[in-house]
MIKE-880451 format. One record per residue (C-alpha): residue number from 1; chain; x, y, z. Coordinates in steps of 0.5 Angstrom, whole numbers, plus 500, padded with zeros to 3 digits. Each point is the difference from the previous one (the first is absolute). Last residue first. Layout:
<node><k>NUM</k><c>A</c><X>X</X><Y>Y</Y><Z>Z</Z></node>
...
***
This chain:
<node><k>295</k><c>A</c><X>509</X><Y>561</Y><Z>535</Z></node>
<node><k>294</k><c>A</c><X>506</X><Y>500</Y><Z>504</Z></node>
<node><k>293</k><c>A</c><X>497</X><Y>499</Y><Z>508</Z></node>
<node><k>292</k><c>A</c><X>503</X><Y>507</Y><Z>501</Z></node>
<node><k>291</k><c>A</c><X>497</X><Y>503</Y><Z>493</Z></node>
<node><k>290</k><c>A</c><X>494</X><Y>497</Y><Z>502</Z></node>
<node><k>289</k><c>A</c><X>500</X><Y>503</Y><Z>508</Z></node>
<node><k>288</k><c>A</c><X>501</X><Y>508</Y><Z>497</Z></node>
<node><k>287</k><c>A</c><X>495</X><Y>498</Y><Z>495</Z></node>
<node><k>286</k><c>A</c><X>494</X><Y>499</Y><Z>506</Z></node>
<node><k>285</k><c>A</c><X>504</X><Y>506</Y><Z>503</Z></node>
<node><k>284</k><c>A</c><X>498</X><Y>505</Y><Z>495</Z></node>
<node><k>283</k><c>A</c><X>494</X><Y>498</Y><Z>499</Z></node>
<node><k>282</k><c>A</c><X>499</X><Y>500</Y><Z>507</Z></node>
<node><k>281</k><c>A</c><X>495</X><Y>495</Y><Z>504</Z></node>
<node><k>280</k><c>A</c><X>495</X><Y>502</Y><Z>505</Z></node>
<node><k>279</k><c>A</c><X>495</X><Y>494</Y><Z>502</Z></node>
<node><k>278</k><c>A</c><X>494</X><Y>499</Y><Z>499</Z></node>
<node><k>277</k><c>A</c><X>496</X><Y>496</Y><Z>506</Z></node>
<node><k>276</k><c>A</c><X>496</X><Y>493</Y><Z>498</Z></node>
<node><k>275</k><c>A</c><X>505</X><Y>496</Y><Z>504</Z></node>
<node><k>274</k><c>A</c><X>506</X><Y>504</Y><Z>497</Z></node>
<node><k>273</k><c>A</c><X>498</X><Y>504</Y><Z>493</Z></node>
<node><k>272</k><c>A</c><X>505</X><Y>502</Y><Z>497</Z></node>
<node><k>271</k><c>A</c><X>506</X><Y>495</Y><Z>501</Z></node>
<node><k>270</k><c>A</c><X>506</X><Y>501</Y><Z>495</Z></node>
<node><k>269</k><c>A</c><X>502</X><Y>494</Y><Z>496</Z></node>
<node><k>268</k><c>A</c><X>509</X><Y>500</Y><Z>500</Z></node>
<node><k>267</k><c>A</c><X>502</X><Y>495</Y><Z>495</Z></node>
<node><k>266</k><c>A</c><X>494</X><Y>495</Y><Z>496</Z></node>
<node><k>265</k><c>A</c><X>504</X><Y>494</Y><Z>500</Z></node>
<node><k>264</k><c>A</c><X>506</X><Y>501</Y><Z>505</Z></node>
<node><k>263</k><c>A</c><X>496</X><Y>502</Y><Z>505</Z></node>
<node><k>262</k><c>A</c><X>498</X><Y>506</Y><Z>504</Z></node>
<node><k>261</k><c>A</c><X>494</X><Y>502</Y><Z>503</Z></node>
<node><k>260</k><c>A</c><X>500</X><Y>507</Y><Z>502</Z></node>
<node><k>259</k><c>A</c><X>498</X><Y>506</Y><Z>505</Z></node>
<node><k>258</k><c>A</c><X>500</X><Y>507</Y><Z>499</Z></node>
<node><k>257</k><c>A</c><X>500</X><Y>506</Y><Z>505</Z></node>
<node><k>256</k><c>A</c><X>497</X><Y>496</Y><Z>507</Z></node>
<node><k>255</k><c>A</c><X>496</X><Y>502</Y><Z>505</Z></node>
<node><k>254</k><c>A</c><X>495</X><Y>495</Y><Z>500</Z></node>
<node><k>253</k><c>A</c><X>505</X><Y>495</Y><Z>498</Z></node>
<node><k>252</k><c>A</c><X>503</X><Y>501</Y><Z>507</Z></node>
<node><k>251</k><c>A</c><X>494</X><Y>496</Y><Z>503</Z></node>
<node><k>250</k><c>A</c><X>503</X><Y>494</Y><Z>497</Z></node>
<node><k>249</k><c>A</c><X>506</X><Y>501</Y><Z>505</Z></node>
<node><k>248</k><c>A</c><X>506</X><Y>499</Y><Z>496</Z></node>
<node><k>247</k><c>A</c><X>506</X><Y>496</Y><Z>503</Z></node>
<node><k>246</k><c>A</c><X>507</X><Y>503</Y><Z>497</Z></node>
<node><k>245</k><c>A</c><X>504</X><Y>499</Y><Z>494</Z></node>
<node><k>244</k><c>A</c><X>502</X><Y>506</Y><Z>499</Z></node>
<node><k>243</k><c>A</c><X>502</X><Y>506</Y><Z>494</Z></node>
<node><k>242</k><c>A</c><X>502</X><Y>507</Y><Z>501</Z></node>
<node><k>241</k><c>A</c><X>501</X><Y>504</Y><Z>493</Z></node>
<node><k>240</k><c>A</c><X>506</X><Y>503</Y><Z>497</Z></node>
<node><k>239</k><c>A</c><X>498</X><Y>496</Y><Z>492</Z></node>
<node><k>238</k><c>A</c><X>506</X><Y>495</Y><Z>503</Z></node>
<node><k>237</k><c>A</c><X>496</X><Y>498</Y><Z>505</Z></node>
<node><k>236</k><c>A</c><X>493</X><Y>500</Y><Z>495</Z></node>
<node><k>235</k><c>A</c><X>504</X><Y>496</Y><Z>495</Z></node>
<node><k>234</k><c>A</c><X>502</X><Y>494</Y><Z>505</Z></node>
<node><k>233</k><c>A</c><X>493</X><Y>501</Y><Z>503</Z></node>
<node><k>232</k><c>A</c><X>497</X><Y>499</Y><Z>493</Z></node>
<node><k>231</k><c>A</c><X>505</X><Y>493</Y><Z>499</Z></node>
<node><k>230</k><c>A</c><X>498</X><Y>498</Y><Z>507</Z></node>
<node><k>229</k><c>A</c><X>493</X><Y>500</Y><Z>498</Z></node>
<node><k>228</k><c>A</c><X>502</X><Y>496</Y><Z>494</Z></node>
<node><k>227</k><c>A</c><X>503</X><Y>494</Y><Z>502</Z></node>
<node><k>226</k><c>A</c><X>495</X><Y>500</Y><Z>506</Z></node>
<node><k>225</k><c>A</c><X>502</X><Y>495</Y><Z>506</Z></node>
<node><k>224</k><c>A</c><X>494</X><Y>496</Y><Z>500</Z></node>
<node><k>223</k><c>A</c><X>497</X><Y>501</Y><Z>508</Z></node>
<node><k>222</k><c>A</c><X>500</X><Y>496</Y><Z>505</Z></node>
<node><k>221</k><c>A</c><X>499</X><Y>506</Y><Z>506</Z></node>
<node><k>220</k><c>A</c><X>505</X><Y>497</Y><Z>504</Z></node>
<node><k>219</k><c>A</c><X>504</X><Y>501</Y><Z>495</Z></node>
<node><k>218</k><c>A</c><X>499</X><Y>504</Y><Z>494</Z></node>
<node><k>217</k><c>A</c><X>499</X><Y>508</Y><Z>502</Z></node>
<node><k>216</k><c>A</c><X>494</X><Y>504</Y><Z>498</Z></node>
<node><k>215</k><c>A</c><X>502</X><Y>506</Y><Z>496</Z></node>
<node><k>214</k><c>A</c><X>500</X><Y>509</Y><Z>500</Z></node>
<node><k>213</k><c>A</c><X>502</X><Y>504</Y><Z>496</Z></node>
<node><k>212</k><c>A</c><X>501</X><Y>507</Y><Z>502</Z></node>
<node><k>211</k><c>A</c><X>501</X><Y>507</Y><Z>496</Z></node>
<node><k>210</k><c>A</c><X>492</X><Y>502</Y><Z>502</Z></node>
<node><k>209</k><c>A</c><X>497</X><Y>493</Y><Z>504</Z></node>
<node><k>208</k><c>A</c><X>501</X><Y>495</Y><Z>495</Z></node>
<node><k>207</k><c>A</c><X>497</X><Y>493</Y><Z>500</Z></node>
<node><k>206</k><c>A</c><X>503</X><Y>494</Y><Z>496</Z></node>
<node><k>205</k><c>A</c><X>497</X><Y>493</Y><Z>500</Z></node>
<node><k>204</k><c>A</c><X>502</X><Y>493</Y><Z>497</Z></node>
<node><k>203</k><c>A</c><X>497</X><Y>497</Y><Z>496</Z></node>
<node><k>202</k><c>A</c><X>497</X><Y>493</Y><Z>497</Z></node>
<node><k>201</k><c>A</c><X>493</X><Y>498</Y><Z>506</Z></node>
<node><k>200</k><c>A</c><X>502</X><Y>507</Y><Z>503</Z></node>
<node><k>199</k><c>A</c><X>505</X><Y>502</Y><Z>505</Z></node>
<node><k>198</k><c>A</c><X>500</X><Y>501</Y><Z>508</Z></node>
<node><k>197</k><c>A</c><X>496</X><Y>506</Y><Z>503</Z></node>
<node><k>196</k><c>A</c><X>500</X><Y>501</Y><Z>508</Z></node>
<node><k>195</k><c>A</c><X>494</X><Y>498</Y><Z>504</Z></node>
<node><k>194</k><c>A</c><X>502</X><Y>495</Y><Z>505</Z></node>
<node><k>193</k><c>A</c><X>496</X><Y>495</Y><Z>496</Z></node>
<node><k>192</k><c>A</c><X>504</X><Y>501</Y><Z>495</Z></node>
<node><k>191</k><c>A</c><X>499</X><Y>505</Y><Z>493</Z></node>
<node><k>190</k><c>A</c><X>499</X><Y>496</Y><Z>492</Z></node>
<node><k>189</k><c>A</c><X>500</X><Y>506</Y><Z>495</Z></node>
<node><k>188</k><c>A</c><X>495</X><Y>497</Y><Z>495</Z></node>
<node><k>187</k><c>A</c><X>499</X><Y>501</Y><Z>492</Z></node>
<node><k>186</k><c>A</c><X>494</X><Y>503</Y><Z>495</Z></node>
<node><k>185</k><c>A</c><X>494</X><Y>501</Y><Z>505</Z></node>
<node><k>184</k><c>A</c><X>493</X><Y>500</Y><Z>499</Z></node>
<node><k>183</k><c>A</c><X>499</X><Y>495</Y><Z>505</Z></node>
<node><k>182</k><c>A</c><X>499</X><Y>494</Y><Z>497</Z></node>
<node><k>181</k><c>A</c><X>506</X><Y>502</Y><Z>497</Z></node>
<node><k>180</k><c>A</c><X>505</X><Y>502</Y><Z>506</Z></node>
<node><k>179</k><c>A</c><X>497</X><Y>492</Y><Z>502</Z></node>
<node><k>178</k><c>A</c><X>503</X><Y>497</Y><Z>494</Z></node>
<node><k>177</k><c>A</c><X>506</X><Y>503</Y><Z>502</Z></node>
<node><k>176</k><c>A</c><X>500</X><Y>497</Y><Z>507</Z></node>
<node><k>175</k><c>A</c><X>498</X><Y>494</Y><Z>497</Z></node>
<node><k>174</k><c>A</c><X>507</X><Y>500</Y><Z>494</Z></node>
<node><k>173</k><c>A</c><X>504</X><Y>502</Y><Z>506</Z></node>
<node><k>172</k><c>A</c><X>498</X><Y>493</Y><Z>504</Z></node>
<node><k>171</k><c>A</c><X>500</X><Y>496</Y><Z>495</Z></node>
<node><k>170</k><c>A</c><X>507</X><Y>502</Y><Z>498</Z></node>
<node><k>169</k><c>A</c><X>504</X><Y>494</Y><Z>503</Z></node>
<node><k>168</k><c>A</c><X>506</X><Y>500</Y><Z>495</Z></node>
<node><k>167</k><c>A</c><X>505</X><Y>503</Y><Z>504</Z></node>
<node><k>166</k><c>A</c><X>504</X><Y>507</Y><Z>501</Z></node>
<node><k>165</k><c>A</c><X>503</X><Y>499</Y><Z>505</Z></node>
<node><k>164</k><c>A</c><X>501</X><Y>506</Y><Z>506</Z></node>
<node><k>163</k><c>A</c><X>496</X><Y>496</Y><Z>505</Z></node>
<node><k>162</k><c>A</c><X>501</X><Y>492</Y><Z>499</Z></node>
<node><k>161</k><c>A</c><X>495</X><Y>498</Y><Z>507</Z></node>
<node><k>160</k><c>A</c><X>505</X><Y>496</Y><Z>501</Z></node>
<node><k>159</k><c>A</c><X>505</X><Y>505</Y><Z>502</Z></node>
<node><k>158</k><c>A</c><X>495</X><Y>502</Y><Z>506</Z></node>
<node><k>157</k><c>A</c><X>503</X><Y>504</Y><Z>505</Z></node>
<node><k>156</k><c>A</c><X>499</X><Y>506</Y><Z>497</Z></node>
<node><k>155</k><c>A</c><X>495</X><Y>499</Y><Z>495</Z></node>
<node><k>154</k><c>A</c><X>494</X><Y>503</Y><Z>504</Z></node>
<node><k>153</k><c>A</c><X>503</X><Y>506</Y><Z>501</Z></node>
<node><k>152</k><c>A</c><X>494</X><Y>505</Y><Z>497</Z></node>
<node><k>151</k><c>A</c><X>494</X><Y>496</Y><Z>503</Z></node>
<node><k>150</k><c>A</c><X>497</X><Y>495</Y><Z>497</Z></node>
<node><k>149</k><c>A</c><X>493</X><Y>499</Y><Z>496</Z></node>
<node><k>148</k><c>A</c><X>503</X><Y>503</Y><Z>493</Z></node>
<node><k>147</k><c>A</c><X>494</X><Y>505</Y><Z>501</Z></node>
<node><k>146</k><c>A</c><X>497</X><Y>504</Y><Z>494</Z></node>
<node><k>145</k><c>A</c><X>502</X><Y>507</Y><Z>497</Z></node>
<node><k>144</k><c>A</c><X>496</X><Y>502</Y><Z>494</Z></node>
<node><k>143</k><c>A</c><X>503</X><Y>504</Y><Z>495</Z></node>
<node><k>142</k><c>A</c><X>498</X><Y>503</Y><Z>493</Z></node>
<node><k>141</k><c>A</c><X>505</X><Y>502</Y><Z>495</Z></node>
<node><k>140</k><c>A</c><X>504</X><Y>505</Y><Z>497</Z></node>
<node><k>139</k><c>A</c><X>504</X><Y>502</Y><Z>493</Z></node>
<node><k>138</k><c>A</c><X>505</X><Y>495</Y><Z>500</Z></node>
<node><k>137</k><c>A</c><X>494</X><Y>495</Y><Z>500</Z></node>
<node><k>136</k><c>A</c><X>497</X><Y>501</Y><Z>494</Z></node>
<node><k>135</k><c>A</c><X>507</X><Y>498</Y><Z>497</Z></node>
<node><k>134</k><c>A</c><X>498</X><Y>492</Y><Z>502</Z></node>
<node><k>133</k><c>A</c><X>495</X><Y>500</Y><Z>496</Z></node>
<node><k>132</k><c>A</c><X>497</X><Y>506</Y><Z>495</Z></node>
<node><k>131</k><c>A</c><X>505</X><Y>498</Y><Z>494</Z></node>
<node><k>130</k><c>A</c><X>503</X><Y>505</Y><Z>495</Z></node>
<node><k>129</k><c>A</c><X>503</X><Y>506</Y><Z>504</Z></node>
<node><k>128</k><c>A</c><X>504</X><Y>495</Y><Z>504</Z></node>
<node><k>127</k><c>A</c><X>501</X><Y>493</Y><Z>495</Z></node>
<node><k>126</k><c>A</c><X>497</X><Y>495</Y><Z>501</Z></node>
<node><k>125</k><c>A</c><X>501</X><Y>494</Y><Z>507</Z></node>
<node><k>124</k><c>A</c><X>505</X><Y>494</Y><Z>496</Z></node>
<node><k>123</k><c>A</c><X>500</X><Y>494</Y><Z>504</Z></node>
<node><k>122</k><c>A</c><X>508</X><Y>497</Y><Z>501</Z></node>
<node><k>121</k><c>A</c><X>500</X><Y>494</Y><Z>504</Z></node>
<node><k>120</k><c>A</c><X>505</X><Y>496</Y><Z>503</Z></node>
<node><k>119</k><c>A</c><X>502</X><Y>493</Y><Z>503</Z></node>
<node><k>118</k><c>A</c><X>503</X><Y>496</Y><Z>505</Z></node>
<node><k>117</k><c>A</c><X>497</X><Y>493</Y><Z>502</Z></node>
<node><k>116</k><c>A</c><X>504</X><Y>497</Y><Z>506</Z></node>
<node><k>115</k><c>A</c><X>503</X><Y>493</Y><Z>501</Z></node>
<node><k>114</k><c>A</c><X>498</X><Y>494</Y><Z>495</Z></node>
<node><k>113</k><c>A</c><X>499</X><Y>495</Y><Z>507</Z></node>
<node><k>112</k><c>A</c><X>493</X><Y>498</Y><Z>497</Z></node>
<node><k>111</k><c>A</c><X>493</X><Y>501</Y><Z>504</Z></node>
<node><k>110</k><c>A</c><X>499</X><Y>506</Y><Z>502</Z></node>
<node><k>109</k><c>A</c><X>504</X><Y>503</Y><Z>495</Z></node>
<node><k>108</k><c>A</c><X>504</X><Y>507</Y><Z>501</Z></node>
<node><k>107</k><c>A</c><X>501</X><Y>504</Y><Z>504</Z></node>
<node><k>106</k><c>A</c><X>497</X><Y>506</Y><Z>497</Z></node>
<node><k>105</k><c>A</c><X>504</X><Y>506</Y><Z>497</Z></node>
<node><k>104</k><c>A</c><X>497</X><Y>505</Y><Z>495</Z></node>
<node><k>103</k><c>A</c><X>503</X><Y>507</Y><Z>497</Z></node>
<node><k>102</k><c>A</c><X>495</X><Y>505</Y><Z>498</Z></node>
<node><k>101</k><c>A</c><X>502</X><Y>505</Y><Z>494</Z></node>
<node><k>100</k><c>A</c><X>495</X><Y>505</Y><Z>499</Z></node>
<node><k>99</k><c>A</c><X>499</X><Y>503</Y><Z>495</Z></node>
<node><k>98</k><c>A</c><X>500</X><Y>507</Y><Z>496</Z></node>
<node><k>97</k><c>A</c><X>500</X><Y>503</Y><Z>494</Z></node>
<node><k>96</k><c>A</c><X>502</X><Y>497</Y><Z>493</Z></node>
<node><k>95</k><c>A</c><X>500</X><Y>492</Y><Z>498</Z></node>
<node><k>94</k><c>A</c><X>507</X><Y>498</Y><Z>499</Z></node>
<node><k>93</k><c>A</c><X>501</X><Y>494</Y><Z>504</Z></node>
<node><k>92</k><c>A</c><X>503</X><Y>494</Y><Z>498</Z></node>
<node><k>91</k><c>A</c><X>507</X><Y>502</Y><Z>502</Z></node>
<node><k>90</k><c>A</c><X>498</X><Y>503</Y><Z>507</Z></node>
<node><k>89</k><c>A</c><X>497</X><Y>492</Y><Z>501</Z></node>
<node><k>88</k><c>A</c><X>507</X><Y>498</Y><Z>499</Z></node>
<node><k>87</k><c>A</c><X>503</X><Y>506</Y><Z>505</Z></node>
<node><k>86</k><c>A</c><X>496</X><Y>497</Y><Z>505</Z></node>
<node><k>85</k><c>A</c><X>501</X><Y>493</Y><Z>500</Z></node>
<node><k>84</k><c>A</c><X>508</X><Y>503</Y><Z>500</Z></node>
<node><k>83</k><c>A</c><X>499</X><Y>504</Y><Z>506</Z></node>
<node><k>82</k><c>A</c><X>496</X><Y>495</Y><Z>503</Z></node>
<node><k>81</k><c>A</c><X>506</X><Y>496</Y><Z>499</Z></node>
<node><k>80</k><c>A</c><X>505</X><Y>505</Y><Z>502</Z></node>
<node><k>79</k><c>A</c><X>497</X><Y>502</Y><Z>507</Z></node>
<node><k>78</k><c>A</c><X>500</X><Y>493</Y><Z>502</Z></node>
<node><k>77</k><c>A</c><X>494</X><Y>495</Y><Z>499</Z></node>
<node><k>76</k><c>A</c><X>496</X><Y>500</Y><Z>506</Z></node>
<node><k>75</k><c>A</c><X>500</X><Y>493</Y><Z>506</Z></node>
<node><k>74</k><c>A</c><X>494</X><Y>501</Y><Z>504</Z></node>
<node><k>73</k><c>A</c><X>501</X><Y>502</Y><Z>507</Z></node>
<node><k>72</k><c>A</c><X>494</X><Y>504</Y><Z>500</Z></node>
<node><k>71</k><c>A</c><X>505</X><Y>507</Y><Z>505</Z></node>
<node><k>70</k><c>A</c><X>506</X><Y>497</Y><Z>494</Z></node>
<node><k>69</k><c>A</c><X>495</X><Y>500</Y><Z>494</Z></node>
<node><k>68</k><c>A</c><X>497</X><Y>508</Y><Z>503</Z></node>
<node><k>67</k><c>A</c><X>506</X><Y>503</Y><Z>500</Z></node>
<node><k>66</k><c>A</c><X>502</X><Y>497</Y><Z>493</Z></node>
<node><k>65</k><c>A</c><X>494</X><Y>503</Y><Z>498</Z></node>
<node><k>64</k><c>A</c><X>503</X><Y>507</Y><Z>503</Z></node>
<node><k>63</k><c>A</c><X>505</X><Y>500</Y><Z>497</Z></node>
<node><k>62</k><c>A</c><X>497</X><Y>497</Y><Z>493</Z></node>
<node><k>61</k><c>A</c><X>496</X><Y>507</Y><Z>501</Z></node>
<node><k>60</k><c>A</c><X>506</X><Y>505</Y><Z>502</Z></node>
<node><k>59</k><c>A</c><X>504</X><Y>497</Y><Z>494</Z></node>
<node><k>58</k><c>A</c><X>495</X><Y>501</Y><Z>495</Z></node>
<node><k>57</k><c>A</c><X>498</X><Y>508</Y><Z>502</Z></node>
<node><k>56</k><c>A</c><X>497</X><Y>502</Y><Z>493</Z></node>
<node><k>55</k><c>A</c><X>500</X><Y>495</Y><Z>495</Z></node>
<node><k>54</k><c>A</c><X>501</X><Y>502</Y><Z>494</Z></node>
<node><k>53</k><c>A</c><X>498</X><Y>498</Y><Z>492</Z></node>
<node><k>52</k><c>A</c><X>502</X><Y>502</Y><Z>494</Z></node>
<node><k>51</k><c>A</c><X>495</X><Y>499</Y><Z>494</Z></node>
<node><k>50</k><c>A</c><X>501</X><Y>506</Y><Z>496</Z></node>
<node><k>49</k><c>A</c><X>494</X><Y>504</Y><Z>503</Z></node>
<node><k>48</k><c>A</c><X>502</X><Y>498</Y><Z>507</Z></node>
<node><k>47</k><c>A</c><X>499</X><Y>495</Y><Z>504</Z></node>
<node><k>46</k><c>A</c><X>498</X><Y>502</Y><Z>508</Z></node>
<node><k>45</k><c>A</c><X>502</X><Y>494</Y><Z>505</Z></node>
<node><k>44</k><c>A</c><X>497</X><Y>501</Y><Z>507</Z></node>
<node><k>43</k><c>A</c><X>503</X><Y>494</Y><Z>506</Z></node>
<node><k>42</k><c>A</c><X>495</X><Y>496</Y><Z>503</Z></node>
<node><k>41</k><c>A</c><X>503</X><Y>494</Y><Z>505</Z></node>
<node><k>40</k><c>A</c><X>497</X><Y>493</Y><Z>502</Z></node>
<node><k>39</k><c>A</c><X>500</X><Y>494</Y><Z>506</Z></node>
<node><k>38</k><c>A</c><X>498</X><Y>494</Y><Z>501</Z></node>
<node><k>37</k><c>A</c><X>496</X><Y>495</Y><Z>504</Z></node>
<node><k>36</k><c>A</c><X>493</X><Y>502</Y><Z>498</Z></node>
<node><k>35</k><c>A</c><X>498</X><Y>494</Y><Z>502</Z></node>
<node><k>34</k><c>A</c><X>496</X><Y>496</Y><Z>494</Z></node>
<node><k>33</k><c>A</c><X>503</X><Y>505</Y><Z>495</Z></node>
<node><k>32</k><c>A</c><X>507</X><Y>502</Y><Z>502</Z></node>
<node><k>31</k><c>A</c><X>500</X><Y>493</Y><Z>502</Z></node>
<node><k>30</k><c>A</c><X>500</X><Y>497</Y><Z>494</Z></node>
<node><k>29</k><c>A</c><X>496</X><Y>494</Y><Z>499</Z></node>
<node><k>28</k><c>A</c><X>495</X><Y>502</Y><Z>495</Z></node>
<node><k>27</k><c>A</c><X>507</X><Y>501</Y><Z>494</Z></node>
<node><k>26</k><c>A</c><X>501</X><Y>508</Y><Z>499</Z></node>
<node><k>25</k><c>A</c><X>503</X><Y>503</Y><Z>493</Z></node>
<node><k>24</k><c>A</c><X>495</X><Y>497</Y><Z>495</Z></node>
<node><k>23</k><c>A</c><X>500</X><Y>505</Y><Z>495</Z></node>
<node><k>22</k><c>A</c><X>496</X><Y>507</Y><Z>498</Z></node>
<node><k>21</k><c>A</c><X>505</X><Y>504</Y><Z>502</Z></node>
<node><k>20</k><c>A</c><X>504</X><Y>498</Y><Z>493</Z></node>
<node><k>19</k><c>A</c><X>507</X><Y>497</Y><Z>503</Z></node>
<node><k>18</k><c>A</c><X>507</X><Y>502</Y><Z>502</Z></node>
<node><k>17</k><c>A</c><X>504</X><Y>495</Y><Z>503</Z></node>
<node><k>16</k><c>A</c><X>500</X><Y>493</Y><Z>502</Z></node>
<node><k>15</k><c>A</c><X>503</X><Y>499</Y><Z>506</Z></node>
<node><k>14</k><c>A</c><X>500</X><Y>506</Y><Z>503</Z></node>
<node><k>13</k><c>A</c><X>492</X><Y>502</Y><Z>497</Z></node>
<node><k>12</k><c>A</c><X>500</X><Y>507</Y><Z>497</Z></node>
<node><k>11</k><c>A</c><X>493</X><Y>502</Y><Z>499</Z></node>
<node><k>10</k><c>A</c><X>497</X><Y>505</Y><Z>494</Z></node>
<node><k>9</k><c>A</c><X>495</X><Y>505</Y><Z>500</Z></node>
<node><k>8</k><c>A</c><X>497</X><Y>507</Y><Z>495</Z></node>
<node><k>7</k><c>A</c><X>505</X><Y>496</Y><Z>495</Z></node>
<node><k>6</k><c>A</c><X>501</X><Y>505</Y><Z>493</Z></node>
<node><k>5</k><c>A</c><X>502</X><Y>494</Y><Z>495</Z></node>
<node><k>4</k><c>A</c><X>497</X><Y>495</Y><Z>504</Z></node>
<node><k>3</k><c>A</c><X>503</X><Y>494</Y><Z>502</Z></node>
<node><k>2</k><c>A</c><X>500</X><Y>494</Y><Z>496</Z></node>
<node><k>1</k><c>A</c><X>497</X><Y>493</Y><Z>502</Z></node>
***
């Protein structure tokens, strides 16, 4: 079977290469399927007109991968060959706009003693200014906040409870996003029980009070680690302005100057209307967060 000329998906396979997204990738018994034993990343890949692809922050997310593997104990591929599955995937793709480039590590077969599955997908998402979805999002978005039903440290003592992994087992982020449908909303910001804001279902978070940046810590609270977030507060330290990992009682979103979720995908989505309130936002300051981001 050929793949297309101009591709909106393909997978790479370790072990059998680059593939039509169409075929047979996963047999019934892995366990990334059966248990959700696995783990993921997601990287932005943008192409342009003449077919050349790039990765924004490729390094950082096998990183953080490979974090991931280790807290999972699941044998990965090395930095090298997922970077050489992947650059076989880039040498496929020509497609313009933009992408994402997921990553994929499960353990393996139940049954057989095959060892782990790796593998990459790359989805084409448009083309800004042409396509509505995801770039809608860049320009605001609807915001619930839903308890995660524990408090802000809950992950403290609790390594098995795999705080900071980013792994297959997404049910829970999928029913929350539901719920911000059901109730008019467009994403989540998921607060403790103790009353302080953790993250979103796919995102970090960013509330700026003035020249301030404000983010939640990983740790204790269990959160992702944000490759993109932290290239924002980067950008922001180097720009002059006060940037911290701090405990964000959700009352002071009420007081806030902006607020973002931010993912690799969609980059910086600035909340408008939080829990049905609208929300400021400068235009000036919703470009500013872009440009940090590198979009």
């Amino acid at each position: 079977m050929g793949l297309e000329l101009t591709p909106l998906a393909l997978v790479a396979v370790r072990g059998r290469g680059v593939l039509a997204a169409d075929e047979p990738v996963l047999y019934a018994d892995d366990l990334g399927v059966t248990r959700g034993d696995g783990c993921f990343d997601t990287a932005r890949v943008v192409t342009d007109d003449d077919g050349v692809a790039r990765i924004t922050g490729l390094a950082a997310h096998l990183d953080r991968l490979a974090a991931s593997a280790a807290a999972m104990d699941i044998v990965s591929p090395t930095y090298d060959q997922w970077a050489e599955l992947i650059g076989d995937l880039l040498t496929a793709w020509h497609t313009p706009g933009e992408a994402v480039l997921k990553m994929v590590l499960t353990r393996g077969r139940e049954r057989h003693a095959d060892g782990p599955t790796a593998y990459v997908t790359l989805t084409h998402r448009g083309r800004p200014g042409r396509d509505a979805v995801p770039f809608a999002a860049r320009e605001g978005i609807s915001v619930v906040t839903l308890s995660k039903g524990h408090p802000s440290d809950a992950y403290a003592a609790a390594p098995w409870l795999l705080g900071g992994v980013k792994t297959l087992s997404y049910a829970v982020n999928a029913a929350a996003q539901r719920e911000a449908i059901r109730r008019g909303a467009d994403d989540v910001l998921f607060v403790s029980t103790d009353g302080y804001c953790l993250d979103g279902p796919t995102s970090g978070l960013i509330v700026r009070h003035g020249e301030r940046l404000r983010t939640t810590p990983t740790g204790a609270t269990g959160l992702l680690p944000s490759v993109t977030v932290e290239r924002i507060v980067t950008a922001a330290r180097q720009d002059g302005l006060i940037a911290e990992d701090t405990l964000i009682p959700v009352a002071d979103l009420l007081h806030a100057d902006g607020i973002w979720l931010v993912s690799s995908g969609r980059g910086p989505a600035p909340v408008r209307i939080l829990d049905g309130q609208p929300m400021p936002m400068a235009e000036s300051w919703r470009q500013r967060m872009l440009g940090y981001a590198g979009f």
